[in-house]
C-alpha positions, 0 to 999 in steps of 0.5 A: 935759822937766819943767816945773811951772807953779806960780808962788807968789812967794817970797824968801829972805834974803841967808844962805839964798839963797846956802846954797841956791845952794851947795847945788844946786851941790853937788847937780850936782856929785854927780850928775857935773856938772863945772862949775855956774854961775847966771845971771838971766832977761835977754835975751842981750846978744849976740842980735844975733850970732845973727841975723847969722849966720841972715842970712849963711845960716850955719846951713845947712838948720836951717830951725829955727832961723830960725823967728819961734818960734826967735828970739823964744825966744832973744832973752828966756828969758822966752818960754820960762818966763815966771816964769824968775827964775835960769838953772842952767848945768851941763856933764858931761865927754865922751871926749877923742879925742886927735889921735894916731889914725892917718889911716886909722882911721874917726873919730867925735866923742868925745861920740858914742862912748857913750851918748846924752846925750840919754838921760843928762842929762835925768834928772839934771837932774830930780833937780836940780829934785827937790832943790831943791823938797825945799829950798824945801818947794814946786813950782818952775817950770822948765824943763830943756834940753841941746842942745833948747831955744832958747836961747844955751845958750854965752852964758848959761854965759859969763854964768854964769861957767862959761869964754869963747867961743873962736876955734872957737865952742866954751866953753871953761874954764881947767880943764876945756878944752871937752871938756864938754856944756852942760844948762841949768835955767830956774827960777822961783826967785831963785838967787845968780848968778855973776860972768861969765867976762868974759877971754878965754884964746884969746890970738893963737892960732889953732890951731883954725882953722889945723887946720880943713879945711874953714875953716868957723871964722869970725873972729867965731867963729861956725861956717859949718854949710855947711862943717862936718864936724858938720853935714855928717855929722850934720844934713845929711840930704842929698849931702855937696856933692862939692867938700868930701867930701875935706875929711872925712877919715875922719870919720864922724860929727862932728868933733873937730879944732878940740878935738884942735888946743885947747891948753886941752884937755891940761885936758881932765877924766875921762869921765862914767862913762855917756859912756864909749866903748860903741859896738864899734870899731874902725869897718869898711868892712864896716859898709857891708852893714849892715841897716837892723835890724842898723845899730839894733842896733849903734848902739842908745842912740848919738847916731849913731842920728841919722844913721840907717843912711843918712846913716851909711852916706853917711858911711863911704863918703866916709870909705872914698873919702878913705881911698883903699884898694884893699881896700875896693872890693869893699865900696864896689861892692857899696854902688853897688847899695844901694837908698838913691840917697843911699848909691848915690851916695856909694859910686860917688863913693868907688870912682872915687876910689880907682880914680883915685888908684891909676891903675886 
């Protein structure tokens, strides 16, 4: 991401730091960006949370993320840039998958559906620090993340106004739901901060976890990644453990259930134009013959690039296996033949499967 390292010290008064400040919002909201909020540089009070949850081994094998480097940088934004003055915390919406699909239809997160966020945020949050350097006639030192950098990206969008941290570890904002992407711009400039969303909306409800079948939401709403369908179909690069591939369901890569079963996602906003589904559907079994060229090419500026054609395939077959279809045994016989032992191994679970349940 951009950074600049200039770091001349300057102020505004009262009138133009909050003239500034409404100016950029309106400058993200232009660029797409739903919601906009500030924050200061201090530490997160909550990074105990974190460490908790890295303690109880809750993050999985995202070694990462326990690393002293990790921690350190979460724990105070000023390792990340030490003139951090302001945090801009941004979200753009993503596709709401409704909950009404049918139980046999491949399923796949609704913020995968189009183009990668990875490759559609960042320039915009560039052209954020652009504009901004314009307003002030000088370089400004920042630093630009969504879902790459170590920070408590939910904690500093609560802090910045943006909405609350829900039963299902999720943000979630009274009129936009949780169906958005964070991004976030470290600046070395003092910006107007917002008030934080200090209420919570969640109330008795316990949609989400009621609705999760693997329960990996946690009563400290923190996620257990072990349990996770996100984790298991996207980061784990390694067997979906046997005794939670029935708990997939037809999910292919990530999860949306704890949205799906969210009330305050009926206020869920319109797609970014750049986000909006890309990827052919409906999703086969017959994706299970595709080559390692043919599965780039289908899935080329996706988010499941992630998987590679691997994990991808891993993931369909478990998927197939759960759909129990005697149809799609061919397919799955053929996929016992891969050369991946990963897939192999996956699509001999799912062929036994439907073979049991339909008492051949």
């Amino acid at each position: 991401m951009a950074q600049k390292t200039s770091s001349s010290p300057w102020s505004l008064s009262f009138n133009k730091l909050t003239g500034l400040t409404q100016a950029i919002k309106e400058k993200a909201r232009q660029l797409g960006f739903v919601l906009a909020g500030v924050t200061s540089s201090e530490a997160p009070a909550h990074f105990d949370m974190f460490q908790t949850w890295l303690d109880a081994h809750h993050h999985a094998a995202m070694d990462y993320l326990a690393s002293d480097r990790n921690r350190s940088r979460r724990a105070d934004p000023k390792l990340i840039l030490p003139e951090c003055k302001s945090i801009l915390v941004l979200a753009l919406p993503y596709t709401n998958i409704k909950s009404e699909m049918k139980n046999d239809e491949f399923k796949i997160a609704g913020y995968a559906l189009g183009n990668d966020y990875h490759d559609v945020i960042p320039p915009r949050l560039n052209e954020i620090v652009q504009f901004i350097e314009e307003q002030v006639g000088q370089s400004v030192p920042n630093r630009c993340y969504t879902d790459t950098g170590p920070i408590l990206e939910r904690e500093l969008a609560q802090r910045a106004g943006l909405g609350w941290v829900g039963k299902n570890s999720m943000l979630i904002n009274p009129q936009a739901g949780s169906t958005f992407l964070l991004a976030e711009i470290l600046l070395g400039i003092e910006l107007e901060p917002d008030e934080p969303f200090t209420t919570d909306h969640c109330g008795t409800c316990t949609r989400c976890l009621d609705a999760c079948p693997t329960q990996c939401i946690l009563p400290d709403r923190t996620i257990d990644a072990r349990r996770c369908i996100s984790y298991l179909t996207i980061e784990n690069k390694g067997e979906i453990p046997a005794d939670l591939r029935p708990q997939l369901q037809t999910w292919i890569f990530g999860c949306d259930i704890c949205q799906q079963s969210c009330p305050w996602n009926r206020f869920s906003l319109p797609t970014d134009p750049a986000l909006t589904p890309s990827i052919p559907l409906p999703i086969l079994t017959d994706d299970l013959t595709l080559t390692p060229s043919a599965f780039n090419q289908r899935f080329k500026r996706s988010p499941i690039q992630r998987t590679k054609r691997r994990g991808y395939l891993r993931n369909l077959a478990v998927a197939a296996g759960n759909r129990a279809s005697a149809k799609d045994i061919p397919i799955l016989e053929k996929s016992t033949q891969d050369e991946e032992t990963l897939i192999k191994n996956h699509a001999e679970w799912a062929v036994n499967k439907i073979k049991y349940k339909s008492g051949s």
